[in-house]
C-alpha positions, 0 to 999 in steps of 0.5 A: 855561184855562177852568174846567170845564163843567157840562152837568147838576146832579147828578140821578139817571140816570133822570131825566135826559133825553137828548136834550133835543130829545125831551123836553117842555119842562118835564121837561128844566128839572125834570131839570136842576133848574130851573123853566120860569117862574122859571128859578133862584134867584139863590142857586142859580145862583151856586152851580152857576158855582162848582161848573161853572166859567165857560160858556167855551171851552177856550181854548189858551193865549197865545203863549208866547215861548219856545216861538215862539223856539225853534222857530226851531232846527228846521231841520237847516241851523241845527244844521249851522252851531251845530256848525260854530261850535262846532268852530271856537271849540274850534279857535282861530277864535274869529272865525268862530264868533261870525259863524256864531252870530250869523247863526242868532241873526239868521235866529231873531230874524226868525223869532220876531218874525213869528211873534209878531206875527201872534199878537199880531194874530190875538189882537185878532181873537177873539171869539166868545160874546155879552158878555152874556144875559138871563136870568129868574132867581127869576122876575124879568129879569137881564142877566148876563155870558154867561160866567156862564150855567149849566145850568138857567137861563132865557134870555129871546131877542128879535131881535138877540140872540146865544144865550148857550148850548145851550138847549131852547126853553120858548116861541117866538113867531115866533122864527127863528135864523141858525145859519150859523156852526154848520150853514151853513145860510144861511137862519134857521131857525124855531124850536118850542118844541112840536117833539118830535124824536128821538135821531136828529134832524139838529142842523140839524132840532132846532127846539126847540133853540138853540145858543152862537154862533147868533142870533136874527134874529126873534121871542121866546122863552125857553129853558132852558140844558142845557148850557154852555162845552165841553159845547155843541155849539160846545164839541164841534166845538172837541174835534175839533181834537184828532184832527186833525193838522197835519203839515209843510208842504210847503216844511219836507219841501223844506228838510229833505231839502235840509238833509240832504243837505248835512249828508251832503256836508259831513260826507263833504267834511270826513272825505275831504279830512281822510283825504287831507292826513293820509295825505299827510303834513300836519299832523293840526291844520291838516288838521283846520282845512282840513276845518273851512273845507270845511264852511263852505264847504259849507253855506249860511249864509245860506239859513236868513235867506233864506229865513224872509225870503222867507215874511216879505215874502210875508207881508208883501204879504198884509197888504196884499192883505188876509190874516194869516198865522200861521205863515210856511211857510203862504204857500208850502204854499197856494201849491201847493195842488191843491185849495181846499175852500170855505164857500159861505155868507158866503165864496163869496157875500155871507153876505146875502139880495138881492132880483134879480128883481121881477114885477108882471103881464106885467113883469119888474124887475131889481135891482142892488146886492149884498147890504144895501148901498142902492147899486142901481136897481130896473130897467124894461128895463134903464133905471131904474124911473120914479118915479111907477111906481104899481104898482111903489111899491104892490108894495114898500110892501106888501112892505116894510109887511109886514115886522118887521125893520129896516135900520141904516146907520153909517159901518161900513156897513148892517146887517138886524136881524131876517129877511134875507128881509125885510130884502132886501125893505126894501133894494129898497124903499129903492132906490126912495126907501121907507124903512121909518122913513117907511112905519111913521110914514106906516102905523102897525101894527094887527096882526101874524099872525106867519108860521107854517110851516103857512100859509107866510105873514105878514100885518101890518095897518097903517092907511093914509089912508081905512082899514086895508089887510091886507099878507100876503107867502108861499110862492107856492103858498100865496099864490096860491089865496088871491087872487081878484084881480090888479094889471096892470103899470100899477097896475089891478085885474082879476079872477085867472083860470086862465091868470093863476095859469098865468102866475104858476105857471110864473114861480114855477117859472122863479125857483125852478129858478134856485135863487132864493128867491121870495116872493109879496105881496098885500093886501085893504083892511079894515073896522075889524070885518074888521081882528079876524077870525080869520087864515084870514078876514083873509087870504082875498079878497085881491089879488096884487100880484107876485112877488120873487125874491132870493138871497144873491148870489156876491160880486163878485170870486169868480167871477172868483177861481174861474177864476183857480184853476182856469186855475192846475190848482187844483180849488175844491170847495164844502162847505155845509151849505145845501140841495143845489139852492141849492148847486148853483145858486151853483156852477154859477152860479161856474164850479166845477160843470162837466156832468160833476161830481157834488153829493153831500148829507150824507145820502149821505156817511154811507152811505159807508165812507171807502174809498168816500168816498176813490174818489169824492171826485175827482169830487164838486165839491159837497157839501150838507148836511154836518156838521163830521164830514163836512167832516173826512171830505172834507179826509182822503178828498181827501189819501188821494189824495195831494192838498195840501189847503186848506180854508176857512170861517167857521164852528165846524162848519170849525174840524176840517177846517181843522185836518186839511187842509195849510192852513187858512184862517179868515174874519176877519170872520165867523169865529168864535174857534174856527175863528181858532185853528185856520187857518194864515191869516185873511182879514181882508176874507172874500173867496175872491179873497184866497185866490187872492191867497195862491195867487199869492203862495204860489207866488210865493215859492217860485220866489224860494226856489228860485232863491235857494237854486239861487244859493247852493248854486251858489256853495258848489260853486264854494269847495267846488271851488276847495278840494278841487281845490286841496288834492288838487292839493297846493296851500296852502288858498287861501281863510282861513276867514273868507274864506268865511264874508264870501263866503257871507255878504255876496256871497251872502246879500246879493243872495239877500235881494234875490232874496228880494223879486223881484215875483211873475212875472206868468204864476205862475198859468199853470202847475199847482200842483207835486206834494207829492213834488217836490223842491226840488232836481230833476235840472235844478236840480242841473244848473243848480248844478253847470255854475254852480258848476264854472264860478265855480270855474274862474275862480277857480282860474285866478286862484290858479294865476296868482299861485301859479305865474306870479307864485311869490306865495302872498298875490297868489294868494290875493288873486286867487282871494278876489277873482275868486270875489267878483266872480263870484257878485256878478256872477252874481246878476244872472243868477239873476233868472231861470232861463231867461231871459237878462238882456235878454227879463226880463219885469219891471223889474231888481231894483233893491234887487239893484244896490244890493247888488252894487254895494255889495258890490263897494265893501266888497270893494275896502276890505277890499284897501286898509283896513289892519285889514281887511287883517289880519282877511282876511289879504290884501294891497292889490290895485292898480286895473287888477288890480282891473279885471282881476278883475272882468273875468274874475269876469264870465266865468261871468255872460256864458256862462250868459246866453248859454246861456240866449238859445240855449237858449230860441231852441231851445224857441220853435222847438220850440212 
């Protein structure tokens, strides 16, 4: 665990200013005791890193091998069959119970091993504060680890750099930060070191502040750090996981209350079939013993493996459809999500601004591609642009000239240092052959008025053949009434008029009501003397050369993701710390905002009480402008409603309401550490549509669950049957102990493992997600298993009444109920692909990892009838070919009804539709 942080030196409390925000400068470096020209002495900041501790997040601790271990032992199924072999070894049947042992020991193993390992993994994923920082300490520039920043140094920021700590600006020279992963806020945001705000000032608003994680996309400056490791606001937001509470998964209250009720059944089978013997005149011991191997045939062995190995290849395909599970249950709870919260920035939509829409005179260009990657055209008409297009080359060369930031292409892809506004614009350039390296070597930079909030605009002046030429590129409005001429579609220059400006006002407003970003360019060719005149001056006379419209764009897969969910009864709500109209445009644009939705900003949110927030939520599908509070309060309001909740995001400002929901889900890519520790699931490629890949698995995996658990339970009623009719018959106990146990173990665990691995079923998505208080077991699954069990029984016991009273031979009989009711269940495992429909209309192929198993199990079975030690240990006799055939025939009677069933029962539905 991180050492503690230090947000101050001690200093006396009315000197300490609170809030940094509100306060100049020079007055927060002096309270914390630092200078805001020289920063600290060396000296003095060696000093405060040991007595502060390290600028680190409290970390949690490391995966503990123990603990994962023994939390395998949670289930009440696993404390069942420990205290079956304990009794069993304490009786003699030392046998049994090492095999019962060594089945819990099995289902731990699998358990743990996943568990770790996605750990394991989920550990190479974490990494969140910068490696190192800048900082001016005794006046001179030093770069340090960032763990070693301490409160009242200086950090000095350029483009590029990630920020070290909270810090309060000292200077900002066009200096913007992308504070994405703390607010959400998708755009960077400009900073001011002269901003005085006040104690109320929205985190989001706080121009002279910087804060841990966030990084600075243009621009220089220095800044003073006020605070450090847990003391950040990062740090905050990492103490909300506190509050919040992980809960039982849906699946965990499934097994329990199954686990209960067979813990319930056994001990009630065991105690009457005990009390009956005795009163009948058996022996105590022996009844004892009886009632022993009633319990084992009461619970399922093999349903603990079973079913931490479904979750396990569940786990498994989504590796492969890109998601890390860190706990096993988390598969099947998004499985039955109702509703999915969703980041918009970086998880809905690229997380990258993209040029869509040029405009030069009376004509429009399209854009294609997504996000910085250079693949795309510039379209005329819906055809590429020609190149020799003069006016259109004019345009982007002015737009990209106009521009400080840079774009890098590797094997790992293409990246924007510095704006990604204009790095949007040297991406659309580029897809018409001008690259930024070209037009800085071609058209060296003169000067640079760096954009200003108050102007809205940018000029750079660069020196083109025949003189300098002014590029400017602004806000619209701005813009607009400082040019006095225009290019036409075909490059001319002619004079701007009112209905001119008219035209580019009203396609302004058109691009702007889609909740697109527009920007306008314009230059003016310059004299030498001209190139040094004030900016007002230089940025005056000037000639409009078009608009460009972008956006960080919906990724490409999502909207089809969205309606996905939304076919499956899943509800997709969007929580983004964006503005509300950009916000509502990308979910409209998505499929998730419908006419009768509703969009609420954070400013409402906190004019709600919770009661309030809890009667609304259900009709809200957007919500703006929020903070980690607020998406804490969302994800509570929503389960007050009963609802299973999944929430997913990137940022620290999601880590609390990832915790708080039913699942969460983390971006493996952008996400940040905090947020990783907190998720049940990461998304290793950032994509909505893995989160529906989860969904699809999720639910996939419970109906493999649920029928392998309705094929055990149905073949532990029938040898709970087959043993309590034949005990209140007065007949000798017709199955040996370990007889039941190779029954629950090899012919029913094993062809419930290869149910286990049944492919999703194709119309999964097609039905509602189920409710939180559905069980498991249901009427029809009760049903299903008690008509399945007394049939599998009465095979059974047929047989054992034919070789008892037909034959007068107590080991044939026993030979003859061991071997029908193996042959049975191995048989009707085939059956159980499906619950209803018959073997011939499957809609996918025949498991055929279930064919082994049967088949081999059906060999197994007749060695132990002819291997002389496997004889004794069963304590049967050999059985000759033909019976061998004749019992497999009838253990085929239970299978061949219930198939039939099925064809008659579904011939019933159809004609009802």
């Amino acid at each position: 665990m991180a050492a503690p942080h230090l947000d101050r030196p001690t200093v006396p409390a009315a000197a300490q200013p609170a809030p940094f925000w509100a306060e100049p400068p020079d007055r927060v470096a002096a309270a914390l005791g630092s200078d805001a020209i020289r920063g600290l002495s060396p000296d003095e900041a060696v000093s405060r890193l040991a007595r502060g501790g390290r600028n680190e997040l409290r970390q949690a601790a490391g995966p503990n091998r123990w603990a994962i271990f023994l939390g395998q032992f949670k289930s009440l199924v696993i404390w069942v069959l420990i205290g079956a072999a304990v009794v069993s070894v304490a009786l003699g049947e030392v046998v049994d119970g090492i095999a019962i042992l060594a089945i819990v020991l099995l289902n731990a193993g699998i358990g743990f091993a996943q568990e770790f390992h996605a750990e394991q993994s989920l550990a190479a994923l974490r990494q969140l504060s910068a490696p190192l920082a800048r900082v001016i300490r005794g006046g001179a520039a030093q770069v340090v680890p960032a763990a070693e920043v301490v409160p009242g140094d200086l950090l000095a920021l350029e483009a590029g750099d990630l920020v070290a700590a909270d810090a309060r600006l000292v200077t900002a020279d066009s200096l913007r930060a992308g504070e994405a992963p703390l607010t959400g806020e998708s755009e960077p945001v400009r900073k001011d070191a002269t901003f005085a705000g006040t104690s109320e000032t929205p985190l989001a608003d706080r121009r002279c502040m910087v804060y841990l994680g966030t990084s600075i996309t243009s621009g220089q400056g220095r800044a003073v750090v006020v605070a450090t490791g847990m003391g950040t606001e990062v740090g905050r937001i990492a103490s909300l996981l506190d509050q919040a509470d992980d809960g039982q998964t849906p699946l965990q209250r499934r097994l329990d209350h199954v686990g209960r009720f067979l813990l319930t059944a056994s001990f009630a089978i065991v105690f009457l079939v005990f009390v009956l013997g005795v009163l009948r005149g058996e022996a105590p011991g022996r009844m004892l013993l009886t009632a022993i191997s009633l319990a084992i045939a009461a619970v399922p062995e093999g349903l603990p493996a079973v079913v931490t190995i479904a979750l396990a290849l569940g786990v498994s395909r989504m590796v492969r459809r890109r998601a890390l599970i860190r706990r096993l249950p988390a598969v099947e709870t998004l499985g039955c999500a109702e509703v999915i919260c969703t980041d918009k920035t970086g998880t809905l939509t690229v997380g990258t601004m993209t040029v869509r829409h040029l405009r030069i005179g009376d004509r429009e260009y399209q854009v294609t591609g997504e996000g910085y990657e250079l693949s795309g055209a510039v379209l005329d008409g819906g055809v590429p642009a020609a190149m020799d297009d003069t006016a259109l080359r004019l345009f982007l060369t002015a737009a990209a000239g106009c521009s400080e930031a840079e774009v890098q292409s590797s094997p790992a892809g293409v990246r924007v240092i510095g704006d990604p506004t204009e790095g949007a614009l040297l991406v659309a350039a580029a897809k018409v052959g001008l690259s930024r390296t070209k037009l800085e070597f071609a058209y060296p930079r003169v000067r640079v008025c760096p954009f200003d909030s108050q102007r809205k605009r940018m000029t750079i002046v660069r020196r083109v053949v025949g003189g300098l030429r002014g590029l400017t590129k602004g806000a619209p409005d701005m813009l607009l009434p400082l040019c006095t001429r225009m290019m036409d579609a075909d490059g001319s220059i002619r004079p701007l008029g009112q209905e001119e400006r008219a035209a580019i006002q009203e396609a302004n407003a058109a691009y702007a009501g889609r909740a697109l970003r527009v920007l306008a360019v314009a230059h003016r060719n310059l004299s030498e003397g001209e190139a040094a005149s004030p900016d007002e001056e230089l940025e005056a006379d000037l000639t409009f050369l078009g608009l460009a419209a972008m956006h960080d764009p919906p990724r490409a897969e999502a909207r089809d993701a969205v309606l996905r969910c939304q076919r499956a009864g899943i509800r997709v709500v969007m929580i983004t710390g964006d503005h509300p109209a950009t916000a509502r445009a990308v979910a409209a644009d998505l499929g998730i905002l419908k006419e009768a939705d509703q969009v609420a900003s954070g400013v409402e949110l906190q004019r709600m009480t919770d009661t309030e927030l809890a009667d609304r939520v259900s009709g809200i599908s957007v919500f703006a402008r929020v903070t980690a509070e607020d998406k804490l309060r969302i994800v509570r309001a929503l389960k007050s409603r009963g609802l299973t909740v999944a929430m997913t995001g990137d940022g620290v400002n999601d880590a609390p309401a990832i915790r708080e929901a039913a699942i969460g889900v983390a971006m493996g890519l952008s996400g940040t550490e905090v947020t990783k520790q907190a998720a049940d699931m990461v998304i290793t490629d950032d994509s909505f549509a893995s989160i529906v890949a989860a969904v699809e698995e999720g639910r996939g995996i419970y109906d493999n669950i649920k029928k392998c658990l309705q094929y055990l339970l149905a073949g532990n009623t029938a040898e709970i049957l087959v043993m309590l009719v034949a005990v209140l018959a007065g007949w000798p106990v017709p199955l040996l102990p370990l007889q039941l146990l190779w029954i629950n173990l090899a012919t029913d665990g094993l062809p419930a493992l290869s149910l286990a691995s049944d492919p999703v079923s194709p119309d999964v998505l097609a039905r509602r997600p189920r409710k939180q208080d559905e069980r498991l077991a249901d009427g029809g699954f009760l049903r299903s298993v008690m008509a399945t069990g007394c049939l599998t029984a009465t095979v059974s016991l047929a047989a054992y009444y034919w070789g008892l009273r037909v034959e007068s031979d107590l080991p044939a009989a026993r030979n003859y109920a061991f071997t029908v009711l193996v042959f049975a269940e191995l048989l009707r495992s085939f059956g159980a692909q499906s619950p209803d429909r018959p073997l011939w209309r499957l809609d996918r192929p025949w498991n055929r990892g279930l064919a082994v198993v049967v088949v081999l199990s059906v060999f197994v079975q007749l060695l132990i009838h002819h291997v002389p030690l496997l004889q004794h240990l069963f304590g049967i006799s050999p059985v000759p070919p033909v019976t061998c055939i004749a019992l497999l025939a009838v253990g085929a009677i239970p299978l061949a009804l219930l198939e039939v069933y099925k064809e008659f029962t579904s011939h019933s539905r159809h004609g009802a539709d």
